[in-house]
C-alpha positions in Angstrom: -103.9 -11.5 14.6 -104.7 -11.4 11.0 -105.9 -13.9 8.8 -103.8 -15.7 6.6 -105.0 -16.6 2.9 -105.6 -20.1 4.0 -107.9 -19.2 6.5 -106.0 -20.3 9.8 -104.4 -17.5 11.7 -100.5 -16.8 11.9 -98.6 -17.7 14.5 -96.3 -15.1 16.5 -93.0 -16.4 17.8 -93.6 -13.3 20.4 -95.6 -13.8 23.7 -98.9 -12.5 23.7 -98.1 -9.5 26.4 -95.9 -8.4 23.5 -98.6 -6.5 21.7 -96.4 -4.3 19.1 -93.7 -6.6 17.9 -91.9 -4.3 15.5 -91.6 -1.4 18.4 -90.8 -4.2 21.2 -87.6 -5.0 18.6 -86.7 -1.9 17.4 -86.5 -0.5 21.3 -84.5 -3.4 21.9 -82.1 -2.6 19.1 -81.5 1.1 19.9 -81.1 -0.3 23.9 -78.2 -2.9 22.2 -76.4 0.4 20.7 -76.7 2.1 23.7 -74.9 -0.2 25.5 -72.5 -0.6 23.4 -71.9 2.8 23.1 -71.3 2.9 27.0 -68.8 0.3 26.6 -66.9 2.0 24.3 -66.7 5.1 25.6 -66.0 3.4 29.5 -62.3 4.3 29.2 -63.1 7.8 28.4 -62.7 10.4 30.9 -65.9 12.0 32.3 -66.6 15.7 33.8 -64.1 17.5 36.5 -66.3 19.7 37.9 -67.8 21.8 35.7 -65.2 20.7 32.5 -66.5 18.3 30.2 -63.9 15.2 29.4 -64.2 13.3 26.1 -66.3 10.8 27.2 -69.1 12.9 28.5 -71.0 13.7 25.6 -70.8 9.8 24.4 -71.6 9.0 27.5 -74.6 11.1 27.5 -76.0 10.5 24.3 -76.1 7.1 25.0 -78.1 7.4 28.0 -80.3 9.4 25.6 -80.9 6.6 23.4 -81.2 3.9 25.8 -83.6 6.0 27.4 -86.0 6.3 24.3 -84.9 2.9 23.2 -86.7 1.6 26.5 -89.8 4.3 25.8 -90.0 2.3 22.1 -89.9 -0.9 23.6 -92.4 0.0 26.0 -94.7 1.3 23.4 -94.6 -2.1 21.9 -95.8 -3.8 25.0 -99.0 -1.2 25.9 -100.1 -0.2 22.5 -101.4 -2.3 19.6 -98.4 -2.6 16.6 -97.5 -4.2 13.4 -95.9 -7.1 12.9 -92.3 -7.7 12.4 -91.3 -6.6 8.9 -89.2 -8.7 6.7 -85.6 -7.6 6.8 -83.7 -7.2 3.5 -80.7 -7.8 4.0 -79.3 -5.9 0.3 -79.1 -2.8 1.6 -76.8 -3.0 4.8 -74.9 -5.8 3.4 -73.8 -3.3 0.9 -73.7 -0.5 2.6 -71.2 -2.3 5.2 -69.3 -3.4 2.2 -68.8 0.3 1.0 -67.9 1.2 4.3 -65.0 -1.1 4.6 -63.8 -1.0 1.3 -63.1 2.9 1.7 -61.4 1.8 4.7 -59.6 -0.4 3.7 -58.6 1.3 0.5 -58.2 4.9 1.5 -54.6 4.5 2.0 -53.1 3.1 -1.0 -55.8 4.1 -3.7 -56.3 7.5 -2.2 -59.3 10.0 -1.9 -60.9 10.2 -5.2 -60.5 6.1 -5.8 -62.0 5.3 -2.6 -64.6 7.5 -2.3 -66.1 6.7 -5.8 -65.7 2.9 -5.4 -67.7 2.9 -1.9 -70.6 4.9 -3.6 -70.1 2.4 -6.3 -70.8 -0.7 -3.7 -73.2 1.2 -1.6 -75.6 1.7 -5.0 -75.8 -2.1 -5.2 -77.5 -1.9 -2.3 -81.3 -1.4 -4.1 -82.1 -3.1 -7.6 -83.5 0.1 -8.3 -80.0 1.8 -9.4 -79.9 3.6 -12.2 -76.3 3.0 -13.3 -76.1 6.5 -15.4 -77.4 8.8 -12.6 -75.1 6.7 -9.9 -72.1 7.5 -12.0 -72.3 11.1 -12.6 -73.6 11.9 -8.9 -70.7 9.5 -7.6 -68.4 12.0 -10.1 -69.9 15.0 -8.3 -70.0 13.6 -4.8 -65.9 12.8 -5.1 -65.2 15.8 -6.7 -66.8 17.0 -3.6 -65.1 15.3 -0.9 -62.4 16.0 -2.6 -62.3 19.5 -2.8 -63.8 19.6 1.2 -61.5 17.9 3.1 -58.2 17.8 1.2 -58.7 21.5 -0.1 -60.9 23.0 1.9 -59.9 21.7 5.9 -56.8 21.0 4.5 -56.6 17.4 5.6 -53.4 15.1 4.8 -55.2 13.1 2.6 -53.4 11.4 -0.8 -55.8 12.4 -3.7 -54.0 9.2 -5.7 -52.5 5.9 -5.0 -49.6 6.4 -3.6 -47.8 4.4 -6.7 -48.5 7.6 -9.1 -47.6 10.0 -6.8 -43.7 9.2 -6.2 
């Protein structure tokens, strides 16, 4: 272990076999999503034979993952490894946020006000936003999604609340 600045050494809420805390967790995590992905995609049918059913390439992608989820996690109990980094939470608190306000609002404020809102939430997500830049790029990146998905795949999406539209 390191020393701290007072001289004593840190302790480690981890057991000593545990020799790469930050892999040990991070393997861990990827092993939690893989189980949920499992879960999730339990009700979907699987392979007839040679046909693939909707479930089989959730299904198999999550074996992937839990499969180098448990490698990680192993390397965090054979190798040496940093510590456990601080989490911020900023970053996915925000980028949740943005995440379920364009769900949320997609329907009644439309496309363009959703999509530019969300970018709007997920930029509060560093201190290090440059509130100029954020605008035009969220400009450009609407414009975008716009012109992708309800123009060029020609999904039913409302570009506008529904309010100005009728």
């Amino acid at each position: 272990m390191d020393e701290a600045p007072n001289g004593l050494r840190e302790r480690s809420v981890f057991p000593s076999w545990i020799r790469g805390p930050q892999d040990f967790v991070g393997g861990l995590a990827l092993i939690a999503v893989a189980v949920f992905a499992l879960w999730a995609a339990s009700d979907l049918g699987g392979m007839k034979g040679f046909r693939f059913g909707p479930g089989t390439v959730p299904r198999l992608l999550a074996l992937l993952l839990l499969g180098l989820g448990a490698v990680i996690a192993a390397t965090g109990i054979f190798t040496e490894g940093e510590r456990l980094a601080k989490f911020h939470w900023r970053g996915p608190l925000f980028v949740g946020l943005a995440i379920l306000s364009f769900a949320v609002t997609i329907r009644p404020l439309g496309l363009v006000i959703a999509a530019f809102s969300s970018f709007l939430i997920a930029a509060l997500g560093t201190p290090e936003t440059r509130w100029g830049e954020t605008l035009v790029v969220g400009i450009l990146l609407t414009a975008a999604c716009c012109g992708l998905f309800v123009y060029g795949l020609a999904l039913p999406f409302a570009l506008w609340p529904v309010a100005l539209t009728q």
